[in-house]
C-alpha positions as CSV (number, residue, x, y, z in Angstrom):
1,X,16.6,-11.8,4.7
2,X,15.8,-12.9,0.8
3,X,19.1,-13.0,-0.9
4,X,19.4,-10.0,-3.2
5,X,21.5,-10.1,-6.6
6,X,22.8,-7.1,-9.0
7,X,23.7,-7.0,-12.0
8,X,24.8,-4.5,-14.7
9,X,24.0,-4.4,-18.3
10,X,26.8,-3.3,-20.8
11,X,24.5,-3.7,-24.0
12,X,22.1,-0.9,-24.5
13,X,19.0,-2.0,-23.8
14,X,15.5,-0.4,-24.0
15,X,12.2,-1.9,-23.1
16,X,8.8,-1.7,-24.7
17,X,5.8,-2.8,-23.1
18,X,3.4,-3.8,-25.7
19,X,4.2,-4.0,-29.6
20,X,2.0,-0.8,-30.3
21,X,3.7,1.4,-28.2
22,X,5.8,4.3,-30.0
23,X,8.2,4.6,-27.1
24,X,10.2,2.2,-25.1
25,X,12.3,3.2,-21.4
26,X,16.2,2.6,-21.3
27,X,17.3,-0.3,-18.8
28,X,20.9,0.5,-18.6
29,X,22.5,1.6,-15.0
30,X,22.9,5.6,-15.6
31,X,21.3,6.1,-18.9
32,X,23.2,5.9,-22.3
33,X,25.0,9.0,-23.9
34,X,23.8,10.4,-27.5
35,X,24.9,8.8,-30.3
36,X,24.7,5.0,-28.7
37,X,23.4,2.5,-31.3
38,X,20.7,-0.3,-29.7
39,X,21.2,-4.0,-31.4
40,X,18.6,-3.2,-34.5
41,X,20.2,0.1,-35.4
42,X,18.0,2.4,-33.0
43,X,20.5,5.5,-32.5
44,X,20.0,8.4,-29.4
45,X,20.1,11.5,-30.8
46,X,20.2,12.9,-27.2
47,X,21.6,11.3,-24.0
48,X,18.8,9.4,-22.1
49,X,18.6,8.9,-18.0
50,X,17.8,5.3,-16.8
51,X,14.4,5.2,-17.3
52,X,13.7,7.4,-19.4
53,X,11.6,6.8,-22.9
54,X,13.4,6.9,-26.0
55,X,10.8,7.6,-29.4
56,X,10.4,4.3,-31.5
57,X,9.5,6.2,-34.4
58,X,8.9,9.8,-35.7
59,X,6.5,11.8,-34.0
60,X,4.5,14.9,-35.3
61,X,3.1,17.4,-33.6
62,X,0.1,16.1,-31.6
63,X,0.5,12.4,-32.6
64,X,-0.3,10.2,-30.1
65,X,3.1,8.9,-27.4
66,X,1.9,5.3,-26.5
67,X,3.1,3.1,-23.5
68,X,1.3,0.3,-22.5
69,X,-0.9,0.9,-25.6
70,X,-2.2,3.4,-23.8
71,X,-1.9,6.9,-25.2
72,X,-0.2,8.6,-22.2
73,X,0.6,11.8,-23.5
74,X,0.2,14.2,-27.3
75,X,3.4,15.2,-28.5
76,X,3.8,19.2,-28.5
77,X,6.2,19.3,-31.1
78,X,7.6,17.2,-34.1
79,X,10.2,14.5,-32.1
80,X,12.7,12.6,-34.4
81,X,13.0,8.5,-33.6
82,X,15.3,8.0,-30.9
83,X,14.7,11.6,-29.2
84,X,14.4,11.8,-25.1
85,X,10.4,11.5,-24.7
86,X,10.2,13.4,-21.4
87,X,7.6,15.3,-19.7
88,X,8.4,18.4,-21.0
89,X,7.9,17.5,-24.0
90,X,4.3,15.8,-24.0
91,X,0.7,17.1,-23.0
92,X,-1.3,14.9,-20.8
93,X,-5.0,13.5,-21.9
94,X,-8.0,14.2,-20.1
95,X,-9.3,12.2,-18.0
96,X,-11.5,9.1,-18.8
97,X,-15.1,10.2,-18.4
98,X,-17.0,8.1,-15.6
99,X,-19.6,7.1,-17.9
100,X,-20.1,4.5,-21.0
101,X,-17.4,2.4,-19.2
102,X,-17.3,-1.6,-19.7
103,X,-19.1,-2.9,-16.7
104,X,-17.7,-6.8,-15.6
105,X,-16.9,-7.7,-19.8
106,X,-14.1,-9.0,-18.6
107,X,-13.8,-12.4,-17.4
108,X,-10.9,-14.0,-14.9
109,X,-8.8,-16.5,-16.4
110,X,-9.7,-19.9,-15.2
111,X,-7.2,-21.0,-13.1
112,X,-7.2,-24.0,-10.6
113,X,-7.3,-23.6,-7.1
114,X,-3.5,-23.3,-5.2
115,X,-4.3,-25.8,-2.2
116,X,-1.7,-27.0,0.3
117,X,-0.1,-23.8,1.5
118,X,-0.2,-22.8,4.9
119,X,1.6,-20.5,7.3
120,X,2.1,-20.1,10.9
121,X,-0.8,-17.4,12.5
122,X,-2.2,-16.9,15.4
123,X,-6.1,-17.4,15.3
124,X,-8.5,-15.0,16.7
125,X,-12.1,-15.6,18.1
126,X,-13.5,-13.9,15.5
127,X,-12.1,-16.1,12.9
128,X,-9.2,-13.8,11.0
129,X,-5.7,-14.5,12.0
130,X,-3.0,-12.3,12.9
131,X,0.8,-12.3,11.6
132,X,1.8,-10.8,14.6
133,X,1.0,-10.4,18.4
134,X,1.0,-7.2,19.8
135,X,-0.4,-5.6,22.1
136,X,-1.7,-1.6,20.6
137,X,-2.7,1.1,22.6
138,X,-4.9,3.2,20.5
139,X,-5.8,7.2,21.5
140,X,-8.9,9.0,20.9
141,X,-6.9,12.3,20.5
142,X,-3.1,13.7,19.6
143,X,-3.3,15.5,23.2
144,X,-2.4,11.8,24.5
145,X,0.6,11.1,22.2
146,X,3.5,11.8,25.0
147,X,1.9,10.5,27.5
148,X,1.1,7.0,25.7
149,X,5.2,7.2,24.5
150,X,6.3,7.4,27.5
151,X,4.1,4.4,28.7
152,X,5.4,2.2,25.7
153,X,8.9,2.8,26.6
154,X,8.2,1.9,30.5
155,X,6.0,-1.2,29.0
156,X,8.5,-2.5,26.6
157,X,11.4,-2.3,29.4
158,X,9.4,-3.6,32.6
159,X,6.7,-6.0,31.3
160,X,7.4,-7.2,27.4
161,X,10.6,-9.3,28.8
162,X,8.4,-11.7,30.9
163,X,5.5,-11.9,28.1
164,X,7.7,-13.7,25.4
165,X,5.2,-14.9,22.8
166,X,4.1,-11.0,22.2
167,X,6.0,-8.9,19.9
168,X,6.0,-6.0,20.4
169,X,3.4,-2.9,22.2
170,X,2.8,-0.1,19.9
171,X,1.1,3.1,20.8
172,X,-1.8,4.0,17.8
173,X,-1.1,7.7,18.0
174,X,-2.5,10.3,15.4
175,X,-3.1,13.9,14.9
176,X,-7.3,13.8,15.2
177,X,-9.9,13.3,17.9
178,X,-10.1,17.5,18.7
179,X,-10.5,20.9,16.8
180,X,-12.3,18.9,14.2
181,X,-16.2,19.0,12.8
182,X,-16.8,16.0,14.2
183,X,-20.8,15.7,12.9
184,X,-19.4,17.4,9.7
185,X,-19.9,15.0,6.2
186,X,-17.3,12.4,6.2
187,X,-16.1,13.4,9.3
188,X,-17.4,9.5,10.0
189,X,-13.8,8.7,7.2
190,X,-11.3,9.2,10.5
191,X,-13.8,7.6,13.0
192,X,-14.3,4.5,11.4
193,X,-10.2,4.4,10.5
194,X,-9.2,4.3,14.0
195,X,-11.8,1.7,15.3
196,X,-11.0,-0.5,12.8
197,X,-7.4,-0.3,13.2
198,X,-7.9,-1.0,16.7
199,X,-10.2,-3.9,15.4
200,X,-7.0,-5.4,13.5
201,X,-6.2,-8.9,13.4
202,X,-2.5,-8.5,15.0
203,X,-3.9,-7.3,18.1
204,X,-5.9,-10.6,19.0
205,X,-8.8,-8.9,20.0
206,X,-7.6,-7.1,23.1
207,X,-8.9,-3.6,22.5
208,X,-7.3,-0.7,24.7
209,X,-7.8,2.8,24.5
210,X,-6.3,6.2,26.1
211,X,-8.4,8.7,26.4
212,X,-7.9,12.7,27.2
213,X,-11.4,13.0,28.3
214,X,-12.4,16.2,27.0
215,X,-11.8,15.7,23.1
216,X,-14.5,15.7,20.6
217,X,-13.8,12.0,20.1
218,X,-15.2,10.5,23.0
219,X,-14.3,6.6,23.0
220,X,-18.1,5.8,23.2
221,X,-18.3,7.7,19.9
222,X,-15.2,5.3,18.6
223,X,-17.0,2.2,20.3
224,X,-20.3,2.6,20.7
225,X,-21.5,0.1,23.3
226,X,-22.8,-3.8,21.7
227,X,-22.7,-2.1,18.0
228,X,-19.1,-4.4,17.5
229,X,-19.8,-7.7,17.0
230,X,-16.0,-8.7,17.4
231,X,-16.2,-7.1,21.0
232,X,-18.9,-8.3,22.3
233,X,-18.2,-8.9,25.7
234,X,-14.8,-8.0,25.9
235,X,-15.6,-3.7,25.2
236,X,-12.3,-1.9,25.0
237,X,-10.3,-0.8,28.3
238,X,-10.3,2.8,28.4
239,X,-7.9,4.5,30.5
240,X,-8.8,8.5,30.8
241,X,-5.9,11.1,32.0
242,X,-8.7,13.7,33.2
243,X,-10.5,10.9,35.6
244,X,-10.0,12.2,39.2
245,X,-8.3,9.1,40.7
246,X,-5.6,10.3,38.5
247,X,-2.7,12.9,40.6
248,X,0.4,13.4,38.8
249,X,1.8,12.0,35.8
250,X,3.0,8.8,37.3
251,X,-0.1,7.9,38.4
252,X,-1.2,8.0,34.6
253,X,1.6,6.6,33.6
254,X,0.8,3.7,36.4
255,X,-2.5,2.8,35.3
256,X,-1.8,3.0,31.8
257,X,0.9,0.2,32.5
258,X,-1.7,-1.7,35.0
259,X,-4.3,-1.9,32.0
260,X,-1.5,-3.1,29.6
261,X,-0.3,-6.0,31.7
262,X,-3.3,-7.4,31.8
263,X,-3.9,-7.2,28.3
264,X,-0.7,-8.6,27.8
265,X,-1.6,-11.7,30.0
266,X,-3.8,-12.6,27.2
267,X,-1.8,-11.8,24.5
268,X,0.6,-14.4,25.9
269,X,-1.3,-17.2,25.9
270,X,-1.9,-17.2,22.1
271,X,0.1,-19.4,20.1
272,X,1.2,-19.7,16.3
273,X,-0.6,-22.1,14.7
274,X,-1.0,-24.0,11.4
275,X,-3.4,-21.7,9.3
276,X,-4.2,-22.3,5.4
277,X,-2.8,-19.4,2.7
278,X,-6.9,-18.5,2.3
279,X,-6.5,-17.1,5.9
280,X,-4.0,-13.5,4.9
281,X,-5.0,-10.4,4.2
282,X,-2.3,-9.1,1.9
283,X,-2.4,-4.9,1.1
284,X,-0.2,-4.0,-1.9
285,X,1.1,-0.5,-2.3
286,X,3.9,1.4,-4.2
287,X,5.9,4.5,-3.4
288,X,8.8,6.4,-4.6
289,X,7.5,4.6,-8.2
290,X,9.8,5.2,-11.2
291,X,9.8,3.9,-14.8
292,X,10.3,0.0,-13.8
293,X,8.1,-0.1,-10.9
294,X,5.4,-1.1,-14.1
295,X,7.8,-3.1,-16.0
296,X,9.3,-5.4,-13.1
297,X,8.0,-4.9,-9.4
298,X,4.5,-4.5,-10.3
299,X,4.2,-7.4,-12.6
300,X,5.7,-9.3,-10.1
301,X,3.3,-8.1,-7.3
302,X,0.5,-8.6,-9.7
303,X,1.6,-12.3,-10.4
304,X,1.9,-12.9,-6.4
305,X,-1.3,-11.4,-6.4
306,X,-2.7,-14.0,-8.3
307,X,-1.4,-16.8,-6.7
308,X,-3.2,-15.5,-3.5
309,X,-6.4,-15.1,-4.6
310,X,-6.1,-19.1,-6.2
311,X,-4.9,-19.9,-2.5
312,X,-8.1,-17.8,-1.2
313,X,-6.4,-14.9,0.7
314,X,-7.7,-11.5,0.5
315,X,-5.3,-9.2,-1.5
316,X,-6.1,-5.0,-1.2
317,X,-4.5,-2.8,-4.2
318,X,-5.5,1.3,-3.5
319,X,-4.5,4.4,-4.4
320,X,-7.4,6.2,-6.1
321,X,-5.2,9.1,-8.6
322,X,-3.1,6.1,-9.6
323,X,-5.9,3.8,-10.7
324,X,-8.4,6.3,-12.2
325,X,-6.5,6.4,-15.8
326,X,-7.3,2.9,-16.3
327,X,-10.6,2.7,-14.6
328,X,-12.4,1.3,-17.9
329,X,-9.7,-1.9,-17.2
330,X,-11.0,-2.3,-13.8
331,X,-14.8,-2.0,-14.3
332,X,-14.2,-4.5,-16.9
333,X,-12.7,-6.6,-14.4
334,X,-15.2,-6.6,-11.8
335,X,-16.8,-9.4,-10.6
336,X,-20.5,-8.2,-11.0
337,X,-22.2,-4.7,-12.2
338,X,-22.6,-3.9,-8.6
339,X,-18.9,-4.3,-8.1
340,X,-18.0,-1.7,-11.0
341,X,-20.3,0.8,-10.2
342,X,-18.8,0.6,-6.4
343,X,-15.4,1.7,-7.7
344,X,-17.3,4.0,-10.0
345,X,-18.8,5.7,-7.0
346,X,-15.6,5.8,-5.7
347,X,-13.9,7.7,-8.3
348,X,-16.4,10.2,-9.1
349,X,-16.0,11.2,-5.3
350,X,-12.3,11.6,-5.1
351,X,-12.8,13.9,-8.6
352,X,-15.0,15.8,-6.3
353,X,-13.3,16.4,-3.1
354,X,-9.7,17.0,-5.9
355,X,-12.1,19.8,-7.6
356,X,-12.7,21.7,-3.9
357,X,-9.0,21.5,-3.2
358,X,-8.6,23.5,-6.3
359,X,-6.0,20.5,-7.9
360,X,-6.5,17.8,-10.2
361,X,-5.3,13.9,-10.3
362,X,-2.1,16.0,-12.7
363,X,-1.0,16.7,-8.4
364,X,0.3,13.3,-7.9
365,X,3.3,12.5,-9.4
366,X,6.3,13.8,-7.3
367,X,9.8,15.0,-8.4
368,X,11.1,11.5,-7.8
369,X,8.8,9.6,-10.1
370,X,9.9,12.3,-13.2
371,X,13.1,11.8,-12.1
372,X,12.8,7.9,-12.7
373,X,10.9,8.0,-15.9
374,X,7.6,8.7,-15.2
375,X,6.0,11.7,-17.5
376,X,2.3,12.2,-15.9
377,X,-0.6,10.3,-13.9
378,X,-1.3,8.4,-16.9
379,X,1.9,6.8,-17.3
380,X,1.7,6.0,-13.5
381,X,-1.4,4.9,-13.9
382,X,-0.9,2.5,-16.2
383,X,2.3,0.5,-13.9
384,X,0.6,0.9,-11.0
385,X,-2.7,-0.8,-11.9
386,X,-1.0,-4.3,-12.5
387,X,-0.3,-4.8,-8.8
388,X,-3.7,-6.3,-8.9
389,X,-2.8,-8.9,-11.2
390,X,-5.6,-10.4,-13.2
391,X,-8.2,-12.0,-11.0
392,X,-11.9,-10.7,-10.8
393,X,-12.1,-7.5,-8.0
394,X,-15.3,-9.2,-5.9
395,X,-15.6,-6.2,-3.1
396,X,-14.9,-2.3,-2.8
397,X,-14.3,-0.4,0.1
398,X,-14.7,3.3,0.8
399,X,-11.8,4.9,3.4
400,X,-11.5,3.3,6.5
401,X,-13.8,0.2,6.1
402,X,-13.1,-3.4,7.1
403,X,-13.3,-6.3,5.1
404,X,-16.2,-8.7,4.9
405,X,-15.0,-11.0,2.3
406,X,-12.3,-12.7,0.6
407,X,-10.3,-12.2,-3.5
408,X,-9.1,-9.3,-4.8
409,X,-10.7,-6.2,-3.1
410,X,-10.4,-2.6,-4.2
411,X,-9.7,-0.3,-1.2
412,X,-10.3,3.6,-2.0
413,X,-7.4,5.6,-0.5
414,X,-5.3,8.3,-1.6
415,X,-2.3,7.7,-3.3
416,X,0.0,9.1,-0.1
417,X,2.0,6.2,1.4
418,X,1.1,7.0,4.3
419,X,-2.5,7.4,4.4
420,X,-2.7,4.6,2.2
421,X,-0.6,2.2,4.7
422,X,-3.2,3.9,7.5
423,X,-6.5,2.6,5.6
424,X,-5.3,-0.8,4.7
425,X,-4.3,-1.2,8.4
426,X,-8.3,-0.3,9.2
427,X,-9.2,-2.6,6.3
428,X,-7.5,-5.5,8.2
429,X,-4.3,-5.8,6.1
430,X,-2.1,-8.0,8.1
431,X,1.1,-8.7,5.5
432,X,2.0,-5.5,3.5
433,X,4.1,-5.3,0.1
434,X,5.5,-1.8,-0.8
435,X,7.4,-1.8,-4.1
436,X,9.4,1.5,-4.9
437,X,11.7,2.1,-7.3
438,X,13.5,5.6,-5.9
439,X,13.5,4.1,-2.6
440,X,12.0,4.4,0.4
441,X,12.6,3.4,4.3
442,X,9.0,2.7,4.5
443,X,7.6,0.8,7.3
444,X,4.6,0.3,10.0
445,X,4.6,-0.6,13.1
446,X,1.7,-2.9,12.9
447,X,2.2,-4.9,10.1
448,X,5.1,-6.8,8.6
449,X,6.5,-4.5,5.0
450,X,8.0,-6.2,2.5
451,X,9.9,-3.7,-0.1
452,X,10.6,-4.7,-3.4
453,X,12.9,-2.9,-5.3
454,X,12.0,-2.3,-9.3
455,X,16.0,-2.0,-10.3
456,X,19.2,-3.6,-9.8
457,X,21.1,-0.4,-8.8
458,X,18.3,0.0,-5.9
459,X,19.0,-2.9,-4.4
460,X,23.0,-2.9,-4.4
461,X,23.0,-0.1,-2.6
462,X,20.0,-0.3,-0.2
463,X,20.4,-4.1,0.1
464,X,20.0,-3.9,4.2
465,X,16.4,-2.2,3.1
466,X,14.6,-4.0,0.4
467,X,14.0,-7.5,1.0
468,X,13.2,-8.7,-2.9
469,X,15.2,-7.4,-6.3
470,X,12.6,-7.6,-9.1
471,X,15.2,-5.9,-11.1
472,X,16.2,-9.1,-12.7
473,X,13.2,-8.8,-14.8
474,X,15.1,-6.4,-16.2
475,X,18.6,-7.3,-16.8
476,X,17.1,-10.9,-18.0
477,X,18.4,-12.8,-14.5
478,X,14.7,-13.7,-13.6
479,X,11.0,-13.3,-14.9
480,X,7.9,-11.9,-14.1
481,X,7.0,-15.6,-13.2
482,X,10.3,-16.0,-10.9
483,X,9.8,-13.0,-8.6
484,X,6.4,-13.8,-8.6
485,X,6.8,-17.1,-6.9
486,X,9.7,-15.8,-4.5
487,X,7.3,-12.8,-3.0
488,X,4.7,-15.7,-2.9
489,X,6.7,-18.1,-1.2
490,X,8.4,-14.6,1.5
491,X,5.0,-13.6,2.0
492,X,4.0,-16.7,3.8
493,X,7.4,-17.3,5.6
494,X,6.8,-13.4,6.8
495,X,3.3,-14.0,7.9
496,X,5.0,-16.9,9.7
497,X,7.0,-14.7,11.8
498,X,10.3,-14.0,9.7
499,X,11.7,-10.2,10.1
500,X,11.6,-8.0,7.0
501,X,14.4,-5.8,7.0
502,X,12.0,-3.0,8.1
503,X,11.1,-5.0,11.3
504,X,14.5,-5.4,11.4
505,X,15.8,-1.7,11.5
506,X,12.5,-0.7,13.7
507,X,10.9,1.2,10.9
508,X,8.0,2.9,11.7
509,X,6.0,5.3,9.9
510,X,3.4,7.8,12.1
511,X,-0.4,6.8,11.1
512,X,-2.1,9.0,8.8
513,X,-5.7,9.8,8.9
514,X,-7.7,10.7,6.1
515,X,-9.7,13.7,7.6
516,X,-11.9,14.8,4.6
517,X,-13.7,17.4,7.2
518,X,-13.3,20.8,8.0
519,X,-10.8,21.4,10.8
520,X,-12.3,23.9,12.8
């Protein structure tokens, strides 16, 4: 596990994150009590939580509170310099209209290539490679979910001790595939999820499926026959309860194990091997975000980032509500006009299908992230967005598409941590680094997690659950630079087979479909 280090600041300390911003967030462990007095005579007139934004300067009623210079909220009442800037006391801005928007004005740094660093994978016909070996059983419907549990337990214990070079056997379950408007519009979202999950690089290409055999989601509607280019030849095994040869539950049970051996005949075989940095796919993804998750974990993320896309790996950031405040920075960035107006598209839909759910992007920000700092959307918006570092985005994706290209993709998801870790799977994500700042036991079966923790005090005391502290950002111990290079370095060594502490502890998070459709 990475070595993780804590330290506590006696000196108050507050941190500003650009020199126009009227408001700055306290570092110390456990806020600081009214009355303390910062190093160039900055006094608290009220006692601030860890966090927390203190006023730089008088503010009247409706001026402008700036973070990031980025307005991210209007005062509602005259605040004296060094008052507690908290949500209750701000009114959010609308959001950024979806038109007049810079479209690719924004050029990449030029940056040489990062050659020369490889990791241990294990190659796949197709080309991608796989950070892990395992053999997943994927259902076409929730009716299957016990059944294919109980299978994976019997696998695990009979077979997966005499097939050493697989990992691990995982069940795909879900809660789709019946009761659902299957031919409804974007009813196609979930479909194209699970076949592309079941199309992910970790499972070397040996596709099986459980099937009920009466549920809307037939597997020829999940695989349609030669339409797969990656499974041509080798269509996925389908093992269906209802079929007649089946009498009893063991006998299900019996030929779901029969089909997995096989499989896991093949999956033996494979072999890690030498595989250049260009070869990852890399999803990153916060949750349980607080204050620092934009000052420390996200930078950090956002410099590893970088580094990834000079190595020429694929890197995924997501999480439509907690872009779409800064979408005029990420239009800017695109690679091309066509790119911009993808995420555009993108956007505009997600406003749409918030507007029928009666809620707008204000619905995001949980209890936990106010708790840690964070006023509104906006302010989220603005920490989470620098995960993608500062390369060109060269692709989009709508929900539950897979990669066809390399750099610094956009995947639309939602911002839930589930769904989000669910779409990235389809995508083809095959490392995953989840920064939080509240804390989270996040984790996925079919992927490797890395947690990075935004604050010292996080990981002291969940140090057997977050495998990088870029809380030394804070506290002066490291910079953005330093963490940067570490997750660099942990990412390959993890793709290479090293447990994160999530693999570690068995972790496992259910998959979460994003089901746009009626459920009927």
């Amino acid at each position: 596990m990475a070595s993780i280090s804590s330290t506590s600041i006696s000196t108050p300390l507050y941190i500003p994150m650009h020199e126009n911003d009227n408001v700055a967030i306290v570092v110390n462990d456990g806020g600081l009590p009214a009355g303390t007095v910062f190093a160039n005579g900055l006094t608290l007139l009220e006692a601030i939580p860890q966090g927390h934004k203190v006023a730089l300067s008088d503010l009247a009623q409706d001026d402008p509170v700036i973070r990031y210079n980025v307005t991210i909220g209007y005062a509602l009442r005259a605040l004296k310099k060094g008052s507690w800037i908290s949500e209750s006391v701000l009114r959010m801005p609308a959001a950024r209209e979806l038109v007049g928007l810079p479209i690719a004005t924004r050029k990449a740094p030029v940056v040489a290539p990062l050659e020369g660093y490889t990791f241990e994978g294990f190659r796949n016909a197709d080309g991608t490679v796989g950070t892990r070996n395992i053999l997943a059983i994927t259902t076409t419907v929730q009716c299957v979910a016990g059944v294919v549990e109980y299978a994976v337990k019997r696998i695990k214990s009979e077979l997966l001790p005499h097939y050493p070079n697989v990992d691990d056997v995982i069940g795909l379950e879900h809660t789709y595939g019946c009761g659902v408007a299957i031919d409804a519009p974007n009813a196609d979202v979930p479909i194209r999820t699970l076949r592309n999950i079941t199309l992910n690089p970790n499972f070397g290409g040996q596709a099986m499926v459980v099937s009920l055999g009466c549920e809307k989601l037939q597997p020829t509607r999940m695989f349609p026959k030669g339409s797969i280019p990656i499974l041509q030849g080798n269509e996925p095994t389908v093992v269906c309860l209802q079929d007649q040869e089946h009498v009893g539950f063991n006998s299900m049970i019996d030929s779901i194990v029969k089909t997995a051996e096989e499989k896991l005949k093949v999956l033996n075989a494979r072999r890690r091997q030498t595989c250049p940095a260009s070869d990852l796919i890399v999803g990153v993804q916060c949750g349980g975000s607080d204050a620092f998750s934009g000052v420390t974990a996200n930078p950090a993320v956002g410099f590893a980032t970088d580094l990834l896309v000079r190595a020429g790996a694929t890197v995924m950031f997501s999480e439509v509500t907690e872009v779409r405040d800064g979408i005029d920075q990420l239009t800017a960035r695109a690679a091309n006009p066509e790119v911009a107006q993808a995420m555009i598209r993108e956007m505009e839909w997600y406003d749409n299908y918030l507007t029928r759910g009666g809620v707008d992007r204000s619905a995001n920000t949980t209890p936990g992230n106010k708790k840690g700092g964070l006023s509104n959307i906006v302010e989220k918006a603005m920490g989470s967005i620098v995960k993608s570092g500062s390369s060109a985005i060269v692709g989009v994706l709508a929900p539950g598409e897979k990669l066809t290209r390399k750099g610094l993709i956009y995947a639309a998801t939602p911002a839930s941590d589930f769904i989000c870790g669910t779409l990235q799977l389809a995508a083809g994500m095959t490392v995953h680094v989840f920064t939080t700042g509240r804390g989270t036991p996040y984790g996925l079966a079919a992927v490797p997690v890395i947690k990075v923790a935004t604050r010292n005090d996080l990981a002291r005391r969940w140090h057997d659950l977050m495998d990088i502290n870029a809380g030394r950002i804070a506290s002066g111990e490291a910079t953005i630079d330093d963490v940067g290079w570490e997750l660099f370095k942990l990412i390959l060594e993890v793709a290479s087979g090293r447990e994160t502490w999530a693999e570690q502890w068995k972790l496992h998070n259910a998959l979460t479909l994003f089901n746009p459709a009626p459920v009927t």
